[in-house]
VEXMISE-161809 format. One record per residue (C-alpha): residue number from 1; x, y, z. Coordinates in steps of 0.5 Angstrom, whole numbers, padded with zeros to 4 digits, m for minus. Layout:
N
 seq  east north    up
 NUM     X     Y     Z
...
This chain:
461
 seq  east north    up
   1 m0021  0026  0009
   2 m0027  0022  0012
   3 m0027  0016  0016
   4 m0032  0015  0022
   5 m0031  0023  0023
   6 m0031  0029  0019
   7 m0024  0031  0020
   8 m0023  0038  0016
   9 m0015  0040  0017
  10 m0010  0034  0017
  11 m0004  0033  0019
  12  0002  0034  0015
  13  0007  0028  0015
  14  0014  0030  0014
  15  0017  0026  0008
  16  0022  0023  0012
  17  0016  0020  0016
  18  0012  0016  0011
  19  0011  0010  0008
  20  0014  0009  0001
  21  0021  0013  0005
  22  0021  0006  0009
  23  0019  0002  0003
  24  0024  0005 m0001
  25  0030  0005  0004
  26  0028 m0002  0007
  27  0029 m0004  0000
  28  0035 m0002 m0003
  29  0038 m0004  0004
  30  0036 m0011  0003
  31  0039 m0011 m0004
  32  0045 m0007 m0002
  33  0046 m0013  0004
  34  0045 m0018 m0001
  35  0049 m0015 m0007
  36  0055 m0014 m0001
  37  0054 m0021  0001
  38  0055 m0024 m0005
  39  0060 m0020 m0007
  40  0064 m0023 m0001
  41  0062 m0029 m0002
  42  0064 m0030 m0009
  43  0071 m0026 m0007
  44  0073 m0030 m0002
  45  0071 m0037 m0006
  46  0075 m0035 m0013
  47  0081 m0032 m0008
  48  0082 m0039 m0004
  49  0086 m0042 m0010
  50  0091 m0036 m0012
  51  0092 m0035 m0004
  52  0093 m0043 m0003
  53  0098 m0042 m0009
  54  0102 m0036 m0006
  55  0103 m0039  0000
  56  0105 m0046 m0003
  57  0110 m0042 m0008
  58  0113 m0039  0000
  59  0112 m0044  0003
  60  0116 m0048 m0002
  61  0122 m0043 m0003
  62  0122 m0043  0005
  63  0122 m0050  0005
  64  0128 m0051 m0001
  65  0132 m0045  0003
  66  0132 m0049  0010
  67  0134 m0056  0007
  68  0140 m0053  0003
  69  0141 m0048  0009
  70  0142 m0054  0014
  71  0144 m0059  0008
  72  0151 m0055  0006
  73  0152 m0052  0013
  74  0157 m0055  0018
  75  0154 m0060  0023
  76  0158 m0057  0029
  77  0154 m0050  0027
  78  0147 m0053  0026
  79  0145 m0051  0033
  80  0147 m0043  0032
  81  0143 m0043  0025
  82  0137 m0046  0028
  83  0137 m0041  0033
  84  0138 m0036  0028
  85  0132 m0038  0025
  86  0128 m0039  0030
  87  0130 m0032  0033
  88  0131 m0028  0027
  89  0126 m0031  0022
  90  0120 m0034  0027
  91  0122 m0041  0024
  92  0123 m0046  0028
  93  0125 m0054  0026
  94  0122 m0060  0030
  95  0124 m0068  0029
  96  0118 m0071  0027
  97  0116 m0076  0031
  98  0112 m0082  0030
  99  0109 m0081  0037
 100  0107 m0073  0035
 101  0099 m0071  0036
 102  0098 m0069  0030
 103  0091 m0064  0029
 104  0088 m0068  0022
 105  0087 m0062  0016
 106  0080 m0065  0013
 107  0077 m0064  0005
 108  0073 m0058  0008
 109  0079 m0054  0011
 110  0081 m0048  0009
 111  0088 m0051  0009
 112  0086 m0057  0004
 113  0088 m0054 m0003
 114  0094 m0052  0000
 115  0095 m0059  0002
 116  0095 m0062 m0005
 117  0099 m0057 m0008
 118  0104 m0058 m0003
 119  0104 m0066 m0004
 120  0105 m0063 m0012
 121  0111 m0060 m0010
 122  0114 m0063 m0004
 123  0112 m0070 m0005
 124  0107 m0074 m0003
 125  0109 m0075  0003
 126  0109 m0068  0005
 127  0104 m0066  0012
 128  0101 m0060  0015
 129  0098 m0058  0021
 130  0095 m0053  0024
 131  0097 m0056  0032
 132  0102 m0061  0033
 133  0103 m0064  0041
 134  0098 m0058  0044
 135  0102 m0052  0040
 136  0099 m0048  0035
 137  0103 m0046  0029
 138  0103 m0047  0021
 139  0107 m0053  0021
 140  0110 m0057  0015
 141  0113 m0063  0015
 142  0120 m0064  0010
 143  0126 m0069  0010
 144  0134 m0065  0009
 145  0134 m0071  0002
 146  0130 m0076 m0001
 147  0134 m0082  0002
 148  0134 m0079  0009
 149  0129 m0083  0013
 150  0128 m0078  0019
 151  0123 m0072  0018
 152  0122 m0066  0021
 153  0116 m0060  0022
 154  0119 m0053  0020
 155  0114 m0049  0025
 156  0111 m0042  0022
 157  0108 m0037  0026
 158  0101 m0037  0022
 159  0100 m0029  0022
 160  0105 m0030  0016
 161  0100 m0034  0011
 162  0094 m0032  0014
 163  0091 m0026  0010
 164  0087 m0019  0014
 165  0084 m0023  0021
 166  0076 m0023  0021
 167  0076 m0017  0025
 168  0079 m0013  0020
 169  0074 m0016  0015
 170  0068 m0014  0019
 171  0070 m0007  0020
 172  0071 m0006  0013
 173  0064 m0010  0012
 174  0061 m0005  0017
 175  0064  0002  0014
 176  0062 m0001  0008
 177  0056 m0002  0009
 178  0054  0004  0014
 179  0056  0007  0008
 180  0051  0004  0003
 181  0045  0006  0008
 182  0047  0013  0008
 183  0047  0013  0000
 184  0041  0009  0000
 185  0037  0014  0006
 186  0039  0019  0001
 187  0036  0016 m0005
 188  0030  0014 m0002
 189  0028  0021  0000
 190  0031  0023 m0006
 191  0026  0019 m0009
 192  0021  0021 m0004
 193  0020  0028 m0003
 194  0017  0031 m0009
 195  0011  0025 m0008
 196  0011  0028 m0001
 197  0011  0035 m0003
 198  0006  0034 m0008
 199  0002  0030 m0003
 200  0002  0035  0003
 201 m0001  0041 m0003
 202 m0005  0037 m0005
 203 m0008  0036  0003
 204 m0008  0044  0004
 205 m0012  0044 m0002
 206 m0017  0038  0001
 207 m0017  0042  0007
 208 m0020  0050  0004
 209 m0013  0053  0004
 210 m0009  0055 m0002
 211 m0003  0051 m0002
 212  0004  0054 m0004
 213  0005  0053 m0011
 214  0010  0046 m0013
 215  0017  0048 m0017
 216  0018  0046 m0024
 217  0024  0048 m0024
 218  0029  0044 m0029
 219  0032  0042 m0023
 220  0026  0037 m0021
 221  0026  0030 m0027
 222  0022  0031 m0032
 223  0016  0027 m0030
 224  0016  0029 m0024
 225  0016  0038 m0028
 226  0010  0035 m0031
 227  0006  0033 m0024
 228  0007  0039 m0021
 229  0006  0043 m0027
 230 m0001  0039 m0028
 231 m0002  0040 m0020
 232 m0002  0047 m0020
 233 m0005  0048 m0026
 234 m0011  0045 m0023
 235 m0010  0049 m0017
 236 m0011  0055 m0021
 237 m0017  0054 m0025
 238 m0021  0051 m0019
 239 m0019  0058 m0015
 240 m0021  0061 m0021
 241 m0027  0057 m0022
 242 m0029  0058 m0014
 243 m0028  0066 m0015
 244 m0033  0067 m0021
 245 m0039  0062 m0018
 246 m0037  0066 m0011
 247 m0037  0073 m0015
 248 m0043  0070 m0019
 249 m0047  0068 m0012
 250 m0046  0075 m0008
 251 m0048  0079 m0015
 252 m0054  0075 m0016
 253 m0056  0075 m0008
 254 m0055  0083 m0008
 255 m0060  0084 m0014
 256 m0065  0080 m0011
 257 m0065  0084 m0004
 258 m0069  0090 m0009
 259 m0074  0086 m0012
 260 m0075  0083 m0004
 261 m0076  0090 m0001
 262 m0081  0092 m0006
 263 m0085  0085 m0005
 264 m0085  0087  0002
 265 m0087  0094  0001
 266 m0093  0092 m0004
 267 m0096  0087  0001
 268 m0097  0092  0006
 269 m0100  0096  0002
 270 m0105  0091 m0001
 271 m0111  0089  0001
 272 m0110  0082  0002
 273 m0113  0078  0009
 274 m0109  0078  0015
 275 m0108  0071  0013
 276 m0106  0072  0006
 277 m0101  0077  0008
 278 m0098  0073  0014
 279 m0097  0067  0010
 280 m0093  0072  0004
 281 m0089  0075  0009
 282 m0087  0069  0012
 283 m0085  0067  0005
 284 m0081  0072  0004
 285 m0077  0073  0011
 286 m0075  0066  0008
 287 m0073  0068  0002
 288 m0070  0073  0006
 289 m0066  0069  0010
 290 m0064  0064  0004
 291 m0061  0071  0000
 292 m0057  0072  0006
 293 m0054  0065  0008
 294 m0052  0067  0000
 295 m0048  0073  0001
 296 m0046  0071  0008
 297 m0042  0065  0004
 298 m0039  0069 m0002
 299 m0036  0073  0004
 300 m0032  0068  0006
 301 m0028  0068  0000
 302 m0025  0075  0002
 303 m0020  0074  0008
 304 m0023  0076  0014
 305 m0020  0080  0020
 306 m0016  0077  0025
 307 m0017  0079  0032
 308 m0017  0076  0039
 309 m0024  0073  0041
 310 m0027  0071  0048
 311 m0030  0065  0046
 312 m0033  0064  0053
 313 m0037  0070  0052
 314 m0039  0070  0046
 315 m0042  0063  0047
 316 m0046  0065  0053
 317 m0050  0071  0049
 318 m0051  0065  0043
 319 m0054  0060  0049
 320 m0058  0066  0051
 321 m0061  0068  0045
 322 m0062  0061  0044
 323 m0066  0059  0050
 324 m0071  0066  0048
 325 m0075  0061  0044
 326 m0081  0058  0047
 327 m0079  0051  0045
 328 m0072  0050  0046
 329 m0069  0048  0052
 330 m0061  0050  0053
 331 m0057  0046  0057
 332 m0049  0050  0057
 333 m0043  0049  0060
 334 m0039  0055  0059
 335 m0030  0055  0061
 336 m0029  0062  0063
 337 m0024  0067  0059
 338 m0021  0062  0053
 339 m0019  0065  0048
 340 m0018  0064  0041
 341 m0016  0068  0034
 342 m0021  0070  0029
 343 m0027  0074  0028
 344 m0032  0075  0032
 345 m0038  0076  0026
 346 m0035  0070  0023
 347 m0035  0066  0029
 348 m0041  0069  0032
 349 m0045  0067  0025
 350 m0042  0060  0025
 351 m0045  0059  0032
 352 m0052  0062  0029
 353 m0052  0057  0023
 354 m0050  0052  0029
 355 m0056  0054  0033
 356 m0061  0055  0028
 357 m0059  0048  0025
 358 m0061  0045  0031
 359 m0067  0048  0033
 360 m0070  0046  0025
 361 m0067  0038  0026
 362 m0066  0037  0032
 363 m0072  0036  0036
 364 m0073  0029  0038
 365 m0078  0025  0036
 366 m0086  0026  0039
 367 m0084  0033  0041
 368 m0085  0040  0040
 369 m0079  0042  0045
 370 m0072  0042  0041
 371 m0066  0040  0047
 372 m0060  0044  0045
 373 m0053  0042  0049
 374 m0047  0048  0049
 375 m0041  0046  0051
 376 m0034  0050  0052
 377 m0028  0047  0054
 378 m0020  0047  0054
 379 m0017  0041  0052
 380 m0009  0041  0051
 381 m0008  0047  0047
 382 m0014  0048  0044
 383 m0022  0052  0045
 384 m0026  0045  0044
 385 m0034  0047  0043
 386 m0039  0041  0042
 387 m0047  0044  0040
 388 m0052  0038  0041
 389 m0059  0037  0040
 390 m0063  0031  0040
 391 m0066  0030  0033
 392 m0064  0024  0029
 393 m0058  0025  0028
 394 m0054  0024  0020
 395 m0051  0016  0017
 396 m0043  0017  0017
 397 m0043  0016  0010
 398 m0047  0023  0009
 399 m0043  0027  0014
 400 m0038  0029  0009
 401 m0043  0031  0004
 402 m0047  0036  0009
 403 m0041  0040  0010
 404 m0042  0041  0002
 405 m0046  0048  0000
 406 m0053  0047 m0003
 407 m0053  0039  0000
 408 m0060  0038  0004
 409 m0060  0030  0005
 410 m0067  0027  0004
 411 m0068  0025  0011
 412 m0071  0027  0018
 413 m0066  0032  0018
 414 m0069  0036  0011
 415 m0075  0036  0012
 416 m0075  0044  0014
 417 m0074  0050  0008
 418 m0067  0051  0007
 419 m0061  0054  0003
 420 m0056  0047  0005
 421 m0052  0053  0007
 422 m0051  0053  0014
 423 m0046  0047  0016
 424 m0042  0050  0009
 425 m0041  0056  0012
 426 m0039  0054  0018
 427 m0034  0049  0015
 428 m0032  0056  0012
 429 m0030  0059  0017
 430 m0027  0053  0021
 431 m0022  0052  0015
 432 m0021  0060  0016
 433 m0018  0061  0022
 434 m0015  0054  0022
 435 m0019  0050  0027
 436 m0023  0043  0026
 437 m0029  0041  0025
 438 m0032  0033  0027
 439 m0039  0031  0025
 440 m0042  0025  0030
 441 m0048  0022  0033
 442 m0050  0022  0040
 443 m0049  0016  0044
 444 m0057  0016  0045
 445 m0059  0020  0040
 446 m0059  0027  0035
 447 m0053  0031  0032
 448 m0047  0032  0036
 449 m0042  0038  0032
 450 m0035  0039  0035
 451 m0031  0045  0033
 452 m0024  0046  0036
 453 m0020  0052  0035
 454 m0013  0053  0037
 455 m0012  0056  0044
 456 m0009  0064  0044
 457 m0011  0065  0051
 458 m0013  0064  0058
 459 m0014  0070  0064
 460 m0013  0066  0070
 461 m0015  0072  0075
């Protein structure tokens, strides 16, 4: 919760969002890719020697049927059976010519298993090509007999060896795999929802709200009940613990107003020097005042009243109560008419304990006069208030124990009386009514407080 700044609310991250979502769905899409390319791969590698065999077997039954066919049939008629062929079948018969460009078919082709089954079957003299003379066909060299010296090419058109074109395969591929992104987009937020959830409850719980509980339904895996079950019960017992220390610290508070009161009355009625009795009456306005920081912050544990506040207002009477002291000088810079929803009481106690902060700590080096800057502004959709002084400001790495209740660091900062109350019941009131609340140093010097609430308003008249 605490980098260079004291950021008090964060920001709930859907899980959709995250990083272990991308992680996870990057991952299995990279398996999934990988697994579908060997798949193909490896298919495509056993497929070619049964496919090479297949269109052998046909190649040598259309071969064996077009021999017998010319070999039997009537010279005279060979014409009209090599139209029909050619119209009916797509078989088109060519004399082989010593002079035809025949386009090579090499042992990395495709075509090479074919090839030698061919010669098997055929013989070895038996050739094929995928162009000869400039035209594209599945050509295939034979004779009519053994003794015949000519030989002829028995032209094929290649859709009929070919298995599905590659544009077919690509849009199964792609199918495919659009399918198997969903199925792991799923898995992955499968996988990640519980996580995120859990890591929202528990920001809610870091930033001061009560978070809702996690399911533990047999709906949820078995690890990931025993998370929630062991989360909520930890949220449980720290409730349960806050409720007691707060209910022990306003009873304890309010049992120590009686015995203060009857110190008071007996010192007036002594016989003590003036001075004697001014130091004991500073002593116990003190201890006055720290029995009520007390019972000002076991108030905050019960939910306070929501209302519409006119900020500007409010801070202009906290910079007029400020600057009645002899030794502070205020500088303020007040937007008028923004508005934002909470109590008045709580925000005007957050501004005192603000104020008070200040002029105890705040003073700058080799002076007596404290320098306190009240700044109110609109920023986007938020009431920004920024409380400066001039002290010596507070080490980053100390800003988010002060905002802890009974923490007074042991520098120039603490060395006034103190509960180490104040900036924890501000930071109470700034998780109540949803706001934000950052600690930083001046560029110069001192302690600049910023507290953001959102805006509810703005009278433009």
């Amino acid at each position: 919760m605490m980098n260079s700044e004291v950021q008090v609310n964060s920001i709930l991250t859907p899980w959709w969002k995250s990083g272990l979502f991308w992680r996870t769905f990057v991952l299995l899409s990279f398996l999934i890719s990988v697994s579908m390319g060997a798949w193909v791969l490896s298919f495509r590698m056993v497929e070619r020697e049964p496919m090479a065999e297949q269109a052998a077997n046909q190649l040598v039954s259309i071969v064996t049927i077009t021999r017998a066919a010319l070999t039997h049939s009537d010279p005279e008629l060979r014409r009209e059976l090599l139209f029909d062929l050619a119209s009916n079948e797509g078989i088109r018969i060519y004399t082989l010519e010593p002079t035809d460009e025949i386009e090579p078919i090499s042992e990395n082709d495709r075509w090479y298993i074919l090839l030698k089954i061919l010669q098997k079957k055929l013989g070895p003299s038996t050739k094929i090509s995928g162009k000869v003379n400039g035209i594209e066909s599945f050509w295939i060299s034979f004779k009519i007999d053994d003794e015949d010296e000519y030989e002829y090419w028995l032209a094929l058109p290649r859709g009929r060896l070919e298995g599905p074109a590659n544009w077919q395969w690509l849009w199964w591929a792609v199918a495919g795999f659009g399918l198997s992104l969903m199925g792991a987009g799923f898995i992955s937020g499968l996988i990640n929802r519980p996580l995120a959830r859990l890591a929202v409850a528990a920001r809610t719980f870091a930033s001061g709200q009560t978070p809702e509980m996690l399911p533990e339904t047999k709906t949820e895996s078995a690890e990931v009940r025993d998370a929630n079950h062991s989360f909520n019960q930890m949220v449980r017992e720290l409730e349960r613990n806050e409720k007691e220390r707060t209910e022990v610290l306003a009873g304890i508070s309010h049992d120590l107003r009686t015995p203060l009161t009857r110190i008071q009355l007996e010192l007036e009625m002594s016989s003590l020097s003036g001075e004697e009795k001014s130091g004991m009456e500073a002593d116990i306005r003190q201890m006055d005042a720290i029995v009520g920081q007390f019972l000002d912050y076991a108030r905050l544990s019960i939910p306070g009243q929501n209302e519409t506040v006119n900020m500007s207002l409010l801070l202009e009477k906290v910079a007029i109560e400020a600057a009645r002291a002899p030794d502070v000088l205020v500088q303020s810079s007040v937007e008028q008419n923004l508005f934002v929803r909470g109590n008045a009481t709580d925000f005007e106690r957050m501004f005192n304990n603000l104020v008070s902060n200040a002029e105890r700590y705040g003073r700058a080096e080799n002076t007596d006069l404290v320098e306190l800057g009240i700044l109110c502004r609109q920023k986007n959709e938020e009431v920004v208030i920024e409380i400066s002084d001039q002290g010596p400001g507070i080490s980053e790495e100390d800003r988010e124990r002060l905002l802890r209740p009974f923490i007074r660091l042991d520098n120039a900062r603490s060395q006034a009386n103190g509960s180490g109350l104040g900036l924890a019941i501000v930071n109470r009131i700034v998780q109540r009514y949803g706001g934000r609340l950052v600690l930083k140093n001046n560029v110069a010097s001192g302690l600049v407080v910023s507290v953001a609430f959102p805006l509810a308003g703005k009278d433009k008249s």
